[in-house]
N, CA, C and O of each residue as an XYZ file, in Angstrom:
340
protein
N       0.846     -1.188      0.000
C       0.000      0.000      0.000
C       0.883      1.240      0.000
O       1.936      1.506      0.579
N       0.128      1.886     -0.815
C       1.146      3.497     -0.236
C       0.414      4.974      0.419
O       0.868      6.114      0.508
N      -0.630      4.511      0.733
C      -1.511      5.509      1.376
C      -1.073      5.934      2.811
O      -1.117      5.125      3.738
N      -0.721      7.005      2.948
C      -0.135      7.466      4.103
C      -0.675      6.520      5.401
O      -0.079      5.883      6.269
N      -2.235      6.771      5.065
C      -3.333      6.486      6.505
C      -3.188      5.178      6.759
O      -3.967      4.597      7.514
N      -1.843      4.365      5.961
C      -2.103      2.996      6.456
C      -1.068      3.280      7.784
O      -1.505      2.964      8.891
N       0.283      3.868      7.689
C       0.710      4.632      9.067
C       0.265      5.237     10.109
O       0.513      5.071     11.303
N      -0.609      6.162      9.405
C      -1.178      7.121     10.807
C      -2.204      5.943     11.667
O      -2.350      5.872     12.887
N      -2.872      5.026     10.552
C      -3.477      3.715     11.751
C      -2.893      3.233     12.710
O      -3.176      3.257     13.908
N      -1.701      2.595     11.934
C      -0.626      2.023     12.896
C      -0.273      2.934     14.256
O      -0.382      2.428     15.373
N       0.001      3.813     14.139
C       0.478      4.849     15.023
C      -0.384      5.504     15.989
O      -0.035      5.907     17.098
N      -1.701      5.587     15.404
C      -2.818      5.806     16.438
C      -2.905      4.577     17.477
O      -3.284      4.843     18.618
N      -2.657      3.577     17.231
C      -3.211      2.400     17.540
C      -1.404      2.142     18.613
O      -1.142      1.167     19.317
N      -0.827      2.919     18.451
C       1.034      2.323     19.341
C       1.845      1.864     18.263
O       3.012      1.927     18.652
N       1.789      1.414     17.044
C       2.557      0.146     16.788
C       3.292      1.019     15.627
O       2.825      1.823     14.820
N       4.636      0.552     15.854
C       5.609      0.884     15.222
C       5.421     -0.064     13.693
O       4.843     -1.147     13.790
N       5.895      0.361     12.409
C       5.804      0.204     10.957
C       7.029     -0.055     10.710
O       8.023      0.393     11.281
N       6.926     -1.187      9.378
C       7.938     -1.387      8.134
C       7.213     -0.950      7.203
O       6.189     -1.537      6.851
N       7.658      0.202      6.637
C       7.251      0.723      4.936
C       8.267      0.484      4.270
O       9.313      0.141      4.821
N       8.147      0.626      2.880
C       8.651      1.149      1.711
C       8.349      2.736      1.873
O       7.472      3.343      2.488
N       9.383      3.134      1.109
C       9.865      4.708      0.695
C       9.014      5.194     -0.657
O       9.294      6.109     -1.433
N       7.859      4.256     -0.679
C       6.589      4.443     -2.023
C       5.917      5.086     -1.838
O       5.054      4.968     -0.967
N       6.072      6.102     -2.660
C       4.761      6.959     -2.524
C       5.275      8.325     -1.400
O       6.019      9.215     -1.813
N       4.871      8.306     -0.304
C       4.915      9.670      0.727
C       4.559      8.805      2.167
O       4.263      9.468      3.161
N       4.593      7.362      2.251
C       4.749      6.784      3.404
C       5.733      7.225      4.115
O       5.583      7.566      5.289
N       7.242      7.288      3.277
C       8.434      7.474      4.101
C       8.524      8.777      4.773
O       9.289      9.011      5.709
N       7.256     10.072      3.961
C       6.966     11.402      4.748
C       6.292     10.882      6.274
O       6.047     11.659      7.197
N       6.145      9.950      6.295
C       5.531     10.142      7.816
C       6.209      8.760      8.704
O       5.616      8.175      9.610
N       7.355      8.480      8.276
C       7.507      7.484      9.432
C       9.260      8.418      9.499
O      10.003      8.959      8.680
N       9.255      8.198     10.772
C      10.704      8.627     11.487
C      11.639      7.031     11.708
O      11.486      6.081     12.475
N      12.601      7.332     10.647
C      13.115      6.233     10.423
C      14.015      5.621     11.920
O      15.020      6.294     12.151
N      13.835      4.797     12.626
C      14.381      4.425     13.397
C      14.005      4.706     14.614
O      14.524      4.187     15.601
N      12.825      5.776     14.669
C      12.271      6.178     16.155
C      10.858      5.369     16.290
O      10.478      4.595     17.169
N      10.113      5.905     14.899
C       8.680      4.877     15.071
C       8.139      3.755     14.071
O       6.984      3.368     13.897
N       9.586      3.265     13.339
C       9.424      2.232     12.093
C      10.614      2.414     11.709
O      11.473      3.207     12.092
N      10.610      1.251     10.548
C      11.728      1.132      9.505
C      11.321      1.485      8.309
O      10.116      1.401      8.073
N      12.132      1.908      7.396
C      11.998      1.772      5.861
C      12.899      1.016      4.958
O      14.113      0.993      5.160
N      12.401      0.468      4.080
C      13.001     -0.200      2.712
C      12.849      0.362      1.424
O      11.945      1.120      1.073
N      13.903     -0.108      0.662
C      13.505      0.248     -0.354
C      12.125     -0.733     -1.256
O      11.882     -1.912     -0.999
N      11.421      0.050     -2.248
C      10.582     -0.643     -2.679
C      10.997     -1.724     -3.773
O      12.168     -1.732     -4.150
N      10.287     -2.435     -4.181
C      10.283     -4.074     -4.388
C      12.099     -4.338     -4.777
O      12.829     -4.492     -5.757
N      12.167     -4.271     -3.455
C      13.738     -4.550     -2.879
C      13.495     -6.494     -2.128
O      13.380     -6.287     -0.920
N      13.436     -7.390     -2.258
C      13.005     -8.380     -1.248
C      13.878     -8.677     -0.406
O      13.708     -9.310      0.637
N      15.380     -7.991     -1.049
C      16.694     -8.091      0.255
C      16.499     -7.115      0.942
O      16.456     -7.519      2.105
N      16.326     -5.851      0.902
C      15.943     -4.577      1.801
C      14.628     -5.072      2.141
O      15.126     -5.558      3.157
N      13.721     -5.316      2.212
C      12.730     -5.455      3.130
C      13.242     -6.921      4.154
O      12.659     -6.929      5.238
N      13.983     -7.818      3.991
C      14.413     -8.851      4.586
C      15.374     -8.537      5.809
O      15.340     -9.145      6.879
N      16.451     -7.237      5.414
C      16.816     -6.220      6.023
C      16.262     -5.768      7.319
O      16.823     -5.600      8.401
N      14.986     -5.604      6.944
C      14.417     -4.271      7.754
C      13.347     -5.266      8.281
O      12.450     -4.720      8.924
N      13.258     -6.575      8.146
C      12.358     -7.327      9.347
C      12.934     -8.083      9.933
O      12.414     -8.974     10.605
N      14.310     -7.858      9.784
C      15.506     -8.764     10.798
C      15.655     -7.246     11.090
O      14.445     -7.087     10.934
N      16.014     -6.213     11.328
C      16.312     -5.633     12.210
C      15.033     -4.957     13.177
O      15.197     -4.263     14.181
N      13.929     -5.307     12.664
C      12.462     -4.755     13.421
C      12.752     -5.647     14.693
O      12.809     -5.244     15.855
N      12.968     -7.275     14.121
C      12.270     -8.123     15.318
C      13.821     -8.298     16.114
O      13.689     -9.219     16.920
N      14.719     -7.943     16.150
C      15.973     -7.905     16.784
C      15.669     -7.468     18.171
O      15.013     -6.450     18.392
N      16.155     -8.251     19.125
C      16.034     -8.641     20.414
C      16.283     -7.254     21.344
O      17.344     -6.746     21.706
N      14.273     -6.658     21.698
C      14.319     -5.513     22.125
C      13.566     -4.619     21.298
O      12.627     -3.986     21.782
N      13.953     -4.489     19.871
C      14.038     -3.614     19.169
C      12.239     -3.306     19.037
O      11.985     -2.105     19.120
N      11.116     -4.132     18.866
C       9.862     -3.525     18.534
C       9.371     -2.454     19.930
O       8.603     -1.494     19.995
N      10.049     -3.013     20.732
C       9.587     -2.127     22.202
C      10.280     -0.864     22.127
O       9.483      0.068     22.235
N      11.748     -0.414     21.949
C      12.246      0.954     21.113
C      11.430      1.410     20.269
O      11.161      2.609     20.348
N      10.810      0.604     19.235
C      10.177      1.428     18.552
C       8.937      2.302     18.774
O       8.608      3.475     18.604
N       8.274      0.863     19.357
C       6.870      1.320     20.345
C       6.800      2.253     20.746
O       5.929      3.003     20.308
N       7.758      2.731     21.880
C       8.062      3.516     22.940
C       8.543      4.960     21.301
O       9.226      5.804     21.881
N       8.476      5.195     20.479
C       8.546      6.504     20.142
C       7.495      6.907     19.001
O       7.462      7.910     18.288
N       6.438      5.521     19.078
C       5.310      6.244     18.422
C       4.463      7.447     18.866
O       4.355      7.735     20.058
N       3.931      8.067     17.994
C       3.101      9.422     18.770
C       1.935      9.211     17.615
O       1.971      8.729     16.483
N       0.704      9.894     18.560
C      -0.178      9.939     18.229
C      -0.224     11.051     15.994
O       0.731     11.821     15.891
N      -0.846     11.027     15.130
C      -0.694     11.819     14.261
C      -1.928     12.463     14.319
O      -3.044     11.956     14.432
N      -1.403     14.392     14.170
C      -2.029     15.504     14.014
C      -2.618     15.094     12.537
O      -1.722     15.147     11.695
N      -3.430     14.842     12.194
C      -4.019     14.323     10.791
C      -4.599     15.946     10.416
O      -4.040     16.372      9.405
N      -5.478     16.806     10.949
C      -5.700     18.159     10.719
C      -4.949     18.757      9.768
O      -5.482     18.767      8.658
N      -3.981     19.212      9.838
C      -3.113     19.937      8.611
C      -3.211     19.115      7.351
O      -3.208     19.835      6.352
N      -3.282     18.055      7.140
C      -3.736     17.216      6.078
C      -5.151     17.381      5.521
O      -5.370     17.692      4.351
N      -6.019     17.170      6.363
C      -7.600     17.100      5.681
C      -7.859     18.543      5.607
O      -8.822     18.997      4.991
N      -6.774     19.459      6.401
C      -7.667     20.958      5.922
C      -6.999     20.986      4.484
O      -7.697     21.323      3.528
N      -5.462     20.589      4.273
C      -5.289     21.074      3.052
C      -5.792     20.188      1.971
O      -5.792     20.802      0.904
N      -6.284     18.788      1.841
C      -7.025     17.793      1.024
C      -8.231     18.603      1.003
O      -8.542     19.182     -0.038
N      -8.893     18.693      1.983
C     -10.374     19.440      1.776
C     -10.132     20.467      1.052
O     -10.673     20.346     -0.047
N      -9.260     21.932      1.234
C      -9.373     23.011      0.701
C      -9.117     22.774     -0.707
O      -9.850     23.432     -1.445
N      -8.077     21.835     -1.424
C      -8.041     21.152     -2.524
C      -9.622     21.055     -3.400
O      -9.996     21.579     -4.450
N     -10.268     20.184     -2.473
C     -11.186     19.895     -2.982
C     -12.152     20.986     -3.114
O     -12.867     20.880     -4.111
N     -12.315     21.776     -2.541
C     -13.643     22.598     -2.446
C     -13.376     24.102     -3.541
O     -14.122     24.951     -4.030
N     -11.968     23.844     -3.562
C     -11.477     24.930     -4.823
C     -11.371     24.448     -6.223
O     -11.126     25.219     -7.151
N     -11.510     23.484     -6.337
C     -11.604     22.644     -7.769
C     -12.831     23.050     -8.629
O     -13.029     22.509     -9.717
């Protein structure tokens, strides 16, 4: 997927992410504080980055620096998009 909101779910919800750098996912994950990234249809970089997710400790680091997402600045500027079209 490359829809941002599949992150901001994750992140509402605690849980730290593996994305790809597709699309504008990689705009919202903080690489190494609340997820990993790969490159896209990489199957050694994503193999990468789920040996170093599940590395002993490491999903609870991540956990521990998810934050909730301000989604607002987004839907005002998607909405204002839309309503000026």
């Amino acid at each position: 997927a490359t829809a941002t909101q599949n992150v901001w779910l994750a992140h509402e919800h605690g849980a730290p992410v593996v994305a790809t750098r597709a699309g504008t996912l990689a705009d919202h994950v903080r690489e190494g504080v609340d997820g990993l990234l790969c490159a896209p249809d990489d199957v050694g970089d994503l193999a990468r980055a789920l040996k170093e997710f599940y590395a002993p400790g490491e999903p609870e680091r991540l956990r521990a620096g998810v934050r909730p997402v301000d989604a607002e600045p987004y839907w005002r500027a998607y909405t204002g998009r839309l309503l000026t079209a």
